[in-house]
C-alpha positions in Angstrom: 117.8 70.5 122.3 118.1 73.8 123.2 115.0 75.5 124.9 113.6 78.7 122.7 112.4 80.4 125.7 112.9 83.5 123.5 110.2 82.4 120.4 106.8 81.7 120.9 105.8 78.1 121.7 105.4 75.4 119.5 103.5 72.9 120.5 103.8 70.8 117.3 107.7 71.0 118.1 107.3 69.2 121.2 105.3 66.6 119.7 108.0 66.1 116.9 110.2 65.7 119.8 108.2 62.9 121.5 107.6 61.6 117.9 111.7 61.0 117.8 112.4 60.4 121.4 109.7 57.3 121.3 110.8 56.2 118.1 114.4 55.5 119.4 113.6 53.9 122.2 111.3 51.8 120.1 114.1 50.6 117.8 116.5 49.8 120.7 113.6 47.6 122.0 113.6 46.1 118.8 109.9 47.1 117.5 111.0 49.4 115.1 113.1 49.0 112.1 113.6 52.9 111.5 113.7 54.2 114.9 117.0 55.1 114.7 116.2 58.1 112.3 114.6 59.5 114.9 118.0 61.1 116.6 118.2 62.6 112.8 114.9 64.4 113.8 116.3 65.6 117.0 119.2 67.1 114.9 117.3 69.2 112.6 114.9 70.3 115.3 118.5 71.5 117.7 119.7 73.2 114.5 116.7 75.2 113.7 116.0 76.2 117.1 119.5 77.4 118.4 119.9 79.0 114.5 116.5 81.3 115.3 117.4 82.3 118.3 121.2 83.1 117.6 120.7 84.5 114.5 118.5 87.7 115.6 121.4 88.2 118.5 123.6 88.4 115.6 121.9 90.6 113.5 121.6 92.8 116.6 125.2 92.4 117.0 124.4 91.3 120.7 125.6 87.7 120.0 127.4 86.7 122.8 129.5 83.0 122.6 130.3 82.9 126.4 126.0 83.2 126.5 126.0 80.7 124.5 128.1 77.8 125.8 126.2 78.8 129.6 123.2 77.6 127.9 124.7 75.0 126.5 126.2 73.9 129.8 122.9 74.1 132.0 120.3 72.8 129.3 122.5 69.4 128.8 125.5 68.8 131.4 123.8 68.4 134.8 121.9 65.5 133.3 124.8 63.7 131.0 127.8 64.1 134.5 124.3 62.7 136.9 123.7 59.7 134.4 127.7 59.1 134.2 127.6 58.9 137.8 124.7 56.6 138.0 126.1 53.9 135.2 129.6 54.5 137.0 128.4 52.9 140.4 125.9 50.9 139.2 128.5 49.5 136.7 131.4 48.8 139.7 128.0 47.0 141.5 127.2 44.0 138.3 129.9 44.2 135.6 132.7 42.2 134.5 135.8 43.5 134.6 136.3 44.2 131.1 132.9 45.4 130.9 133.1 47.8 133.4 136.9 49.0 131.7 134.7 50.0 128.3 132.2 51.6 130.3 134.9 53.8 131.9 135.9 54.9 128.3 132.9 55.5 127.0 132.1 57.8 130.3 135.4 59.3 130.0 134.5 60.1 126.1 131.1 61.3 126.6 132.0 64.2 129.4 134.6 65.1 126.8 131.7 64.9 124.2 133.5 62.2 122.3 131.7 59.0 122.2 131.1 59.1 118.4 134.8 58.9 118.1 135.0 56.2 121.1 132.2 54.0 119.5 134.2 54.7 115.7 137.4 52.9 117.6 136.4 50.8 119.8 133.5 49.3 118.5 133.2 50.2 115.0 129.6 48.6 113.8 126.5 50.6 115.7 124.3 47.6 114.4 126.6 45.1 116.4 124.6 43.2 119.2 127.1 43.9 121.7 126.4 47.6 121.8 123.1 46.5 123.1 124.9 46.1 127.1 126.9 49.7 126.5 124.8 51.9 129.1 126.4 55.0 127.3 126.4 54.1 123.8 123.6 56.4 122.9 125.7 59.4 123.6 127.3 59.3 120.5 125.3 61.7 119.1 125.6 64.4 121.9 129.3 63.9 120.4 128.4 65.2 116.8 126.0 67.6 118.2 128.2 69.3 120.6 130.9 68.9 117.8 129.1 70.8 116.0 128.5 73.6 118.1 132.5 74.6 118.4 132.4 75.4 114.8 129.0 76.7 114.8 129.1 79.4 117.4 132.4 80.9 116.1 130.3 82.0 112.5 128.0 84.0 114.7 131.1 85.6 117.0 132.4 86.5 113.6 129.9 87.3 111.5 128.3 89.8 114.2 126.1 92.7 113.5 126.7 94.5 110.2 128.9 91.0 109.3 126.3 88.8 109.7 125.0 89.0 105.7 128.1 86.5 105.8 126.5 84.0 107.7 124.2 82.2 105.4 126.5 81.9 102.6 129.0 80.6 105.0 126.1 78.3 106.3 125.4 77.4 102.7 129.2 76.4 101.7 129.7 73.8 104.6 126.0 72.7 104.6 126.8 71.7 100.7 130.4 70.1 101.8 128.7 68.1 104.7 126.2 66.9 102.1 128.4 65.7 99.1 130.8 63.8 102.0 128.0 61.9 102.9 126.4 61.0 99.5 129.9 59.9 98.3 131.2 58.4 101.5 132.1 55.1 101.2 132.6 54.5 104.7 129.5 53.8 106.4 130.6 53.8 109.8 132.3 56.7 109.7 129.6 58.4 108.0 127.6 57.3 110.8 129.6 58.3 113.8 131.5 61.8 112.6 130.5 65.4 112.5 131.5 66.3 108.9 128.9 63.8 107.5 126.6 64.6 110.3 126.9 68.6 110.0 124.4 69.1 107.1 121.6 67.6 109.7 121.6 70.4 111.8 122.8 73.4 109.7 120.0 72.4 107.2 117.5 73.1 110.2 119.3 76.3 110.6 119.1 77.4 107.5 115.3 76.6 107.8 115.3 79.2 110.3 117.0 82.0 108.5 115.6 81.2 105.0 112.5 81.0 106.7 112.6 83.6 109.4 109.6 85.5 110.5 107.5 83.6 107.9 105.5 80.9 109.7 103.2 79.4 107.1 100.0 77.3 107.8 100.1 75.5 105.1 97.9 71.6 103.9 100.9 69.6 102.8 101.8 69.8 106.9 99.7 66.7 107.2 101.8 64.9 104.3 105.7 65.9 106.0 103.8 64.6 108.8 102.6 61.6 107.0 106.2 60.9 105.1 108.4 61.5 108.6 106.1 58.4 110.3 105.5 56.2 107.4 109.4 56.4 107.2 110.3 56.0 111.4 107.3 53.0 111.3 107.9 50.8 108.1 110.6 49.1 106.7 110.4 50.3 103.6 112.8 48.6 101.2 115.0 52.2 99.9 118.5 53.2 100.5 119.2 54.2 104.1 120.9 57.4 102.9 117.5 58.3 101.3 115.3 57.3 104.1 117.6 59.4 106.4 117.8 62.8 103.8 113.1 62.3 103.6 112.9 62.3 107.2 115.1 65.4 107.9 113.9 67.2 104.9 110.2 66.1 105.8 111.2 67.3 110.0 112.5 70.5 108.7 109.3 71.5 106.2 107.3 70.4 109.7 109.8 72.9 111.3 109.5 75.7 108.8 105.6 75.7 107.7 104.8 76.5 111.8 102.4 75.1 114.2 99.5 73.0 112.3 96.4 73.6 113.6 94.5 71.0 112.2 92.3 68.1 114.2 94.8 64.9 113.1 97.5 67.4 114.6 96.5 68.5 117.8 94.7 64.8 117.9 97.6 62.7 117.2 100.7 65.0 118.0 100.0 68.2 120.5 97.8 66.2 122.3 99.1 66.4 126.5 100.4 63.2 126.6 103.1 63.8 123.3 103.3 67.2 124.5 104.9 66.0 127.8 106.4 63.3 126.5 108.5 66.3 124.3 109.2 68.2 126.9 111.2 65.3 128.5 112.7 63.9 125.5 116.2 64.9 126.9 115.9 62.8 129.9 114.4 59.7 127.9 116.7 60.1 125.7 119.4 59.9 127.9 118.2 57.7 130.3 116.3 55.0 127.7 120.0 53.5 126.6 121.1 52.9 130.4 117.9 51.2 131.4 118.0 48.7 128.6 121.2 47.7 128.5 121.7 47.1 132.2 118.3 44.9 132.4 120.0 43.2 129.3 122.4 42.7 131.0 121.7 41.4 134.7 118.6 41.1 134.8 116.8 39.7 131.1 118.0 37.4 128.7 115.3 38.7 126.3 113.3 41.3 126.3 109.4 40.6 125.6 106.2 42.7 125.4 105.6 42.8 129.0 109.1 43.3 130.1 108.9 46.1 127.7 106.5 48.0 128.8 107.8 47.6 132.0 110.8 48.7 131.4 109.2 52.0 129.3 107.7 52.8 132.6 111.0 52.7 134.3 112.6 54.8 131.8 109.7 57.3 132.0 109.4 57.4 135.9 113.5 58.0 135.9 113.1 60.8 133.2 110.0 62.4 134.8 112.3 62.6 138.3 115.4 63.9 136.1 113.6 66.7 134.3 111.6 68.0 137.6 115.0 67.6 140.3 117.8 68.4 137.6 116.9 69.7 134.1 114.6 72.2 135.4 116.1 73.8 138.3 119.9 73.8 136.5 118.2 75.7 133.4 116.7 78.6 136.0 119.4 80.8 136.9 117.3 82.2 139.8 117.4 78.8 141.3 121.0 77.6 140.6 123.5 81.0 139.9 126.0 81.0 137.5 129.2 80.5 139.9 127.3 78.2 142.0 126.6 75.6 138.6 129.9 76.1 137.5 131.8 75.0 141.0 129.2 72.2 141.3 129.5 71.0 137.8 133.6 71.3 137.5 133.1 69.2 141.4 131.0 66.4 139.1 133.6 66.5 136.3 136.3 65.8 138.6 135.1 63.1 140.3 133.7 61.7 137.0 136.7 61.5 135.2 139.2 60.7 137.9 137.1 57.5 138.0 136.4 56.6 134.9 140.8 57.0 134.2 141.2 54.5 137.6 138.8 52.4 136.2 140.3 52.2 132.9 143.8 51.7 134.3 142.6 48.9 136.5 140.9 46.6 133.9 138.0 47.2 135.6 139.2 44.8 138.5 137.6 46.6 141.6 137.7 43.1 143.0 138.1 39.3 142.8 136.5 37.5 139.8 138.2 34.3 140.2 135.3 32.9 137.2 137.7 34.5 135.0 140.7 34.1 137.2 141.0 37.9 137.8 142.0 39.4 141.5 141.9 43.0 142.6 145.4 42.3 144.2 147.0 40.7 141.4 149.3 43.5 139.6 149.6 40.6 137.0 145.9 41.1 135.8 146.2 44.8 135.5 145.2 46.6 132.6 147.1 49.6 130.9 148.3 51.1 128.2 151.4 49.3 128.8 150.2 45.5 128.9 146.4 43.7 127.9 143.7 41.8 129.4 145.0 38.0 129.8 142.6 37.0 127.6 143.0 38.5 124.6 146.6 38.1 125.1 145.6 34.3 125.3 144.6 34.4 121.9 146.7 36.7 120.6 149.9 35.0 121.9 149.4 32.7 118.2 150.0 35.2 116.3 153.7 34.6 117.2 153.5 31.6 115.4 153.1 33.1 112.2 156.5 31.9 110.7 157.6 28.9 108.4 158.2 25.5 109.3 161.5 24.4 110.7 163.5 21.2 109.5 162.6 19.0 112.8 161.1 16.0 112.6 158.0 17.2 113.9 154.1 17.0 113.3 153.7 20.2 111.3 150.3 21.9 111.4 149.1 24.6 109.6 146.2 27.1 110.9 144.3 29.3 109.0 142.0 32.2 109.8 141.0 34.8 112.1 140.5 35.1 116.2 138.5 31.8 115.7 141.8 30.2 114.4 143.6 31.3 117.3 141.5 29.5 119.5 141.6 26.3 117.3 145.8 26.9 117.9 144.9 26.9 121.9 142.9 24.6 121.4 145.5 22.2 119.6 147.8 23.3 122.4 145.9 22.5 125.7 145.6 18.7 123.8 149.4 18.2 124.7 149.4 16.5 121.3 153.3 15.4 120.7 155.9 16.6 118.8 153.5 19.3 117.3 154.1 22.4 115.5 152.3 25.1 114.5 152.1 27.3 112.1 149.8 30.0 111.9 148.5 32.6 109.2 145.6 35.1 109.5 145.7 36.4 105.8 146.5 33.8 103.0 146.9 36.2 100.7 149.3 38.4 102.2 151.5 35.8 103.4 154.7 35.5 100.9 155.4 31.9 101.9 151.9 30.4 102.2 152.1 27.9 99.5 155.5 26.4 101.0 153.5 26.3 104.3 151.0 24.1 102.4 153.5 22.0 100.9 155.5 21.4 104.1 152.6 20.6 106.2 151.2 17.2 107.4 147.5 18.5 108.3 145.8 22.1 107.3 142.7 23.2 109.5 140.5 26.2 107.9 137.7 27.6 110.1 134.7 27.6 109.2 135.9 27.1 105.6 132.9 26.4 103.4 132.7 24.9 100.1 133.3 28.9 98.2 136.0 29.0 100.3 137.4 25.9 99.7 136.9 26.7 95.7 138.3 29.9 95.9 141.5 29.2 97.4 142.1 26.2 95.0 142.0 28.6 92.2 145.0 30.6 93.6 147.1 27.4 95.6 147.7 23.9 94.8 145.6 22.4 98.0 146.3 19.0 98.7 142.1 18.1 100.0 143.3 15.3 101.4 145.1 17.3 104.5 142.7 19.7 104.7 140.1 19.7 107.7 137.6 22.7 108.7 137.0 23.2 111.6 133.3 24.5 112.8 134.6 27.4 114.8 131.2 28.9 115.1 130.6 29.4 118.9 128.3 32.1 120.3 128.1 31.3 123.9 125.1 34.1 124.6 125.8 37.7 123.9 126.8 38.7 127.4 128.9 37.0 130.3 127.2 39.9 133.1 123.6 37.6 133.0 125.3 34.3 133.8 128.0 36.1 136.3 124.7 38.3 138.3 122.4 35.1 138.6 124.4 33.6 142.1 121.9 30.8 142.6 121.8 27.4 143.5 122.6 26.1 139.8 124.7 29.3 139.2 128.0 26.5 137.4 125.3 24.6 135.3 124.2 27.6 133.6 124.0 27.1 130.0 123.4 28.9 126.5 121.3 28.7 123.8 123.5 28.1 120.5 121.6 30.8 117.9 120.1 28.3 114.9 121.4 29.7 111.9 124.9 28.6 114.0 124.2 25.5 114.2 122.6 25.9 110.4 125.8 27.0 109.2 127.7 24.0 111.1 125.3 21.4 109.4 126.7 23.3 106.0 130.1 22.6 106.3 129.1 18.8 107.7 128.0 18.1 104.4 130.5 19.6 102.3 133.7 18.3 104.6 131.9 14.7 106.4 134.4 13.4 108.6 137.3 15.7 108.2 134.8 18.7 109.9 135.5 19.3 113.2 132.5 20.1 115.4 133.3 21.9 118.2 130.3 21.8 120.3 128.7 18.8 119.0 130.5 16.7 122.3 128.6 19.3 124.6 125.8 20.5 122.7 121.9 19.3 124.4 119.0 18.0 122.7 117.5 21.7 123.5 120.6 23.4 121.5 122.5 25.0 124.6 125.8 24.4 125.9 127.5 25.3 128.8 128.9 28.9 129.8 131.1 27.7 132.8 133.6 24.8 133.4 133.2 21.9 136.0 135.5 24.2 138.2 133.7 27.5 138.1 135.4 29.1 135.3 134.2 31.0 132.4 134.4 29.0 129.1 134.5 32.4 127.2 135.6 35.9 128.5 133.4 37.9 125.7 130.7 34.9 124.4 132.9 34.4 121.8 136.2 32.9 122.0 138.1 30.8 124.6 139.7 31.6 128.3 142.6 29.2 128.8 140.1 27.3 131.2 137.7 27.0 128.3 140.2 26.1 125.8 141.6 23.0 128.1 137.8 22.0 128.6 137.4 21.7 124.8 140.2 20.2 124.4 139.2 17.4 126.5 136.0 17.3 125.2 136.5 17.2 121.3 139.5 14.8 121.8 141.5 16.1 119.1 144.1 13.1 119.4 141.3 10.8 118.6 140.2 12.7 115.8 143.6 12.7 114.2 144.7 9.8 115.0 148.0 11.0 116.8 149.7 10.5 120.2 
């Protein structure tokens, strides 16, 4: 947030600030359902600050956007290209290769202030688990912040001095745009992740500020905008999440605009010195809170309990306590660091940054040998660019080249159907060197023209994880010949991350094994009793009386590369495992 060295201090902005700042890191520890509305605080508090202070200079037609962006630069970069550093090296130290090659893009997108748009691609769903292990994931919204402040500076540089009655209407127009996109968005990841549904956040704290200006009101419904913003962060209250997000900004921004509250719950609860300081180094525990928990998620806990958490709190706040005295502080003070002197250093950071992160990315991540997923640092083969994929996902996405009719041999015709899982039941099917077999494979029934000749021409069908619905609903558009039909229980979930199993080297480091979640194996007991014998179990011939199953082969390699689907290693070991000759009765 940008400081307001020019206004007079509020202390009960500071506490708001630790208010948000603890409430994230509380939700990515997984104690607080709402947490995450906290960054929507931190955006209405940024837009209401910057607004008052940029807004006079306008007025006074002394607005400067060069000013600007150097504030800007020294309040927020030093820290973000330090913390890239940081998850750079101590990413090339513990991850995986393919690990490390996401981590590279998400560094490279959030120096470029980007990562909303990297996250949007690459990862799509915020809520999934695997953005737990992304070090840099949080910086998502420093991308719609700083978005927002290329479009916002340029209404001030236009609108300056005896323009500037312009500014609010202009405010007004694309604060009511930004508004009606995200109440009639259908796209909730998008509407999570970009700048036009994420612009009203911040303008409405700046138009706070200018409706507002010079009228700080003391005011008894503070306590109850106080009252609505943490009832909202703390309980899970069962409303819309669009609503609970538009009370909590409107509720920050009447906090914002009715000045410091005086009263004894306020200064008690919120500008007391420990929230105080806890405000003033929200930035750094902001940014350091995400790196923290995912790397101890992912090389050093499994799960993360009450102890572990406050241990890890004290971590984060010890790190962000050094980052605000050694880097925020001194890069903010132009007596201390000049302006040419932050600029060379800072363009020195960027370079070295990004010039990683790109040799990083165009190496797979392969900065040496990780023969658990036969991958070498030597091996051109294994190299990742633009130009050619990971071996693994090329594993399983070689069977999409299978997607094609039948031909008029005299062979043992198999049909697949489904997604990524289905792929690795194909791999599966090949690693059993079953003879005279052919496959036939088909992600989307419904778009495929000749799918019902398929089914007719086949000798055996295989669904994943096809339950009874499914089973009905396909009947209703196909004839579906039950009798060649077999589901196969496709559900594996071998942990959530490869880096814990791949950073333990001890002396049982091969017989490491995984707990199966329970409403997996819930949901495999559900399609037992619908298909009986023609459901194939995948785990069942490895699965323990404790519910885990193994995460490497009897020869070191990885079973899975992502905790999901097969390696070629894992797919032979299956294979011999679930004996799918036996099971179907072929040679």
């Amino acid at each position: 947030m940008e400081p307001a060295k020019n206004l007079k201090y509020r202390k009960d902005i500071d506490g708001l600030r630790a208010i948000a700042v603890l409430s994230v890191i509380l939700f990515h520890l997984g104690y607080l359902p709402n947490g995450y509305l906290g960054v929507d605080i931190f955006f209405a508090i940024s837009g209401y600050l910057i607004t008052k202070i940029v807004y006079d200079e306008a007025i006074e037609n002394r607005f400067s956007i060069v000013n600007f962006y150097l504030r800007r630069i020294r309040r927020i970069i030093p820290l973000i290209f330090f913390t890239s550093l940081v998850v750079l090296i101590v990413g090339v130290i513990v991850m995986l290769p393919e690990d490390l090659k996401n981590l590279s893009e998400t560094v490279f997108a959030t120096n470029f202030f980007a990562n909303n748009i990297c996250m949007l691609i690459t990862s799509g769903d915020y809520w999934d688990v695997a953005n737990e292990y992304k070090p840099m994931m949080h910086t998502w919204s420093l991308g719609v912040e700083e978005q927002f402040y290329i479009v916002f500076p340029v209404i001030f540089l236009i609108c300056n001095g005896k323009r500037s009655k312009f500014i609010l209407p202009i405010l007004c127009v694309l604060t009511l745009l930004s508004l009606f996109f995200f109440c009639f968005s259908t796209d909730e990841t998008s509407k999570f992740f970009l700048i036009q549904y994420r612009f009203f956040e911040l303008s409405l704290g700046g138009l706070g500020a200018i409706f507002f200006k010079d009228k700080i009101i003391n005011t008894k419904y503070t306590f109850l905008l106080s009252l609505t913003v943490l009832v909202f962060l703390g309980f899970d209250i069962p409303l819309n999440a669009d609503l609970k997000l538009l009370l909590v900004l409107f509720a920050t921004i009447g906090l914002l605009i009715v000045g410091g509250d005086r009263s004894k719950i306020s200064l008690f609860l919120v500008q007391n010195k420990i929230m105080l300081h806890i405000g003033k180094i929200s930035f750094s525990l902001y940014m350091w809170h995400q790196i923290v928990l995912a790397f101890a998620r992912y090389f050093v806990l499994e799960k993360i309990g009450i102890v572990s958490s406050i241990v890890l709190f004290i971590i984060i706040l010890l790190l962000s306590w050094l980052s605000y005295y050694l880097i925020e502080q001194p890069f903010r003070d132009k007596k201390r660091v000049k302006t040419k002197t932050l600029l060379l250093l800072l363009s020195g950071f960027f370079i070295v940054i990004i010039t990683s992160s790109v040799f990083l990315y165009v190496n797979g991540g392969v900065t040496r040998n990780v023969p658990e997923l036969d991958l070498y640092a030597k091996d051109n083969t294994y190299t990742i660019s633009p130009r050619r994929q990971n071996i693994h996902v090329a594993y399983n996405s070689r069977i999409n080249d299978l997607n094609k009719g039948f031909s008029n041999k005299n062979t043992l015709k198999v049909f697949v159907i489904g997604n990524s899982r289905a792929r690795d039941f194909c791999n599966l099917l090949i690693e059993s060197n079953i003879d005279n077999l052919e496959i036939s494979y088909v992600q989307d029934l419904y778009s495929c023209k000749d799918f019902q000749e398929r089914l007719d021409r086949s000798n055996l069908i295989f669904f994943t994880n096809f339950t009874k619905e499914d089973y009905e609903k396909v009947k209703r558009k196909f004839r579906l010949e039950k009798e060649k039909v077999w589901s196969v229980a496709l559900l594996n979930k071998f942990g959530s991350s490869n880096g814990i199993f791949y950073n333990k080297k001890c002396s049982n480091y091969l017989s490491q094994r995984t707990e199966i979640p329970q409403n997996t194996i819930e949901k495999i007991n559900d399609l037992k009793e619908f298909w009986g014998d023609r459901n194939i179990n995948i785990l069942a011939s490895v699965i323990d009386k404790d519910g885990t199953v193994p995460v490497f082969t009897p020869d070191g390699k990885f079973i899975s590369p992502d905790c999901i689907h097969f390696t070629q290693a894992g797919a032979k070991y299956y294979a011999e495992k679930v004996n799918i000759k036996n099971i179907l009765k072929v040679e």
